[in-house]
C-alpha positions, 0 to 999 in steps of 0.5 A: 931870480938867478943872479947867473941869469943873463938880462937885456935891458933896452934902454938901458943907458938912458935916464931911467935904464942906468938907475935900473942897471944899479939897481940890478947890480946892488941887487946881486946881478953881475954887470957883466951879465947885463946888456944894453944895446945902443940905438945907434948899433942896434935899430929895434924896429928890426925883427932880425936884430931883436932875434939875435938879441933877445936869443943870447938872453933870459930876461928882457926889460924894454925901456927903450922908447922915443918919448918927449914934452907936448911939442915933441908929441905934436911934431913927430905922432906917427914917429912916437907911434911907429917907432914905440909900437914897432920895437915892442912887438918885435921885442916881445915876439921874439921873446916869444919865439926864444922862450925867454924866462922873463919879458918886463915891460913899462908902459906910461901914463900917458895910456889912461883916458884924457878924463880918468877918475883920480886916482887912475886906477888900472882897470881904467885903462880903457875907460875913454881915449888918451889926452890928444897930444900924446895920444899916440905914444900912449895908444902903442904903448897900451896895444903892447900891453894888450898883446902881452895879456894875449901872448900870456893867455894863449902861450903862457908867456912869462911877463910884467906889465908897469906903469910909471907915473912921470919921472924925474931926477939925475940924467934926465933930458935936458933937450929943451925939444925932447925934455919933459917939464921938471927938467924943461923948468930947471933948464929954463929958470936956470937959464934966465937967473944967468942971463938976468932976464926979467921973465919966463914964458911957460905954457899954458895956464899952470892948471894941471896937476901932476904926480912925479916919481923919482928915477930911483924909486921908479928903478927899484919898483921894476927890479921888484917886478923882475923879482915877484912878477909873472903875468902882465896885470897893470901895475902903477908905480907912483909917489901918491903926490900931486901937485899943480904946474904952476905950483911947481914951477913957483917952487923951482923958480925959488929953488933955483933962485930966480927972481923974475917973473912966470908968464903963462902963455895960454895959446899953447896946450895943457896937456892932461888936466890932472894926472895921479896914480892909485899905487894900492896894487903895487903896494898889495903885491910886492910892498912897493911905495916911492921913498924919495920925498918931492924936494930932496928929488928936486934938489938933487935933479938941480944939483946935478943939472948945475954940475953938467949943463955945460956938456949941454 
């Protein structure tokens, strides 16, 4: 791609965003020529708004999304659906209308059916319904990926459709309302190791495996996509690890350096029971794999979380 190209990047100062917005730019991509729009300047659930924006560029790269754990999927579902499903289609119909080179667009997991054969593989994306708490974030997500296929088949659309298994590492929400659960645990063992407590109640029963994907890599993979991609085939980006939660959080417990005990609170949601991604298109198509390993991401997603919970 042409480095005098001009890219929006929703989202862009978020927790994924920066790491993609350093990225362009160690890739030959001028800051200046990158764009990203604030949500408190710029609401995208206004056609207008996204016309006049997405018309002063040639590449769009959607990350903007409202997005949470399980009780902030519980809280607000027509929020997640509305809000999601609303900025996408208008992002993407004005992209359309502006004739933009390029359209990047990342999904979530969450789309996959609650029970999916593991790995997921993409063609099963529609195999059965998503996981019920998050069913309708995931649900908006996946209709925005099904009208990229049809603006791409009917108008050609030049697009890339990416799945990112869940995230973690450096700025990433730390809210405990809107914190997914590698930053929720660090969050909270960290919280009790200073306070002394004697315990922690986590929810669940520790059952779901999960794979987790650090922001980094996940960045690099849609750099890649922005480079090689054309057409909105699904394509997931992963680490190829799994690990069960409660697996996980005896690891950050003994990272943090907590020593009380983890009680499971069995009257609350699990969420999907496993969760783990076949990466074998990615690697297929533009030789992408994660390369930063499980524990050097955890220690430094801790270190950062030391250095700035106190702006928190």
């Amino acid at each position: 791609m042409d480095s005098n190209n001009r890219i929006l990047l929703t989202g862009g100062a978020g927790f994924l965003g920066s790491e993609v917005v350093d990225q362009l730019v160690s890739t030959g991509f001028p800051r200046e020529n990158i764009t990203c729009p604030r949500s408190a300047e710029f609401d995208l659930r206004d056609a207008n708004i996204c016309n006049d924006l997405v018309a002063k560029h040639d590449i769009i790269i959607h990350l903007a999304a409202k997005v949470g754990g399980i009780g902030f999927n519980q809280k607000f579902p027509g929020e997640l659906f509305y809000d999601n499903i609303t900025m996408g289609i208008n992002l993407i119909e004005q992209s359309r209308i502006n004739k933009v080179k390029k359209f990047v667009f990342v999904g979530t997991t969450c789309s996959y059916p609650k029970f999916c054969p593991i790995p997921f593989k993409e063609e099963t994306l529609w195999d059965g319904f998503p996981e019920e708490t998050n069913a309708p974030y995931g649900i908006a997500k996946k209709a925005l990926g099904t009208m990229l296929e049809s603006y791409h088949q009917q108008y050609d659309f030049p697009c890339a459709y990416l799945i990112p298994v869940n995230l973690y590492g450096p700025r990433d929400s730390f809210h405990l309302e809107h914190s997914h659960v590698i930053p929720a645990l660090i969050r909270k063992f960290t919280a009790a190791r200073e306070s002394g407590e004697k315990s922690v109640t986590l929810w669940g029963d520790g059952s779901p495996t999960r794979e987790f994907l650090f922001v980094r890599d996940a960045a690099r993979g849609i750099v890649l996509a922005v480079q090689n991609i054309s057409e909105p085939i699904p394509i997931n980006l992963g680490s190829s690890e799994e690990i069960a939660i409660e697996k996980l959080a005896e690891l950050l417990k003994d990272m943090i350096g907590f020593s009380g005990e983890i009680i499971w609170d069995t009257s609350k949601p699990n969420g999907q029971p496993r969760r783990k991604l076949d990466i074998s298109r990615a690697k297929e198509i533009f030789e992408y794999s994660g390369e930063t390993s499980f524990q050097d991401g955890l220690r430094e997603t801790i270190a950062w979380w030391e250095a700035h919970k106190g702006e928190f």
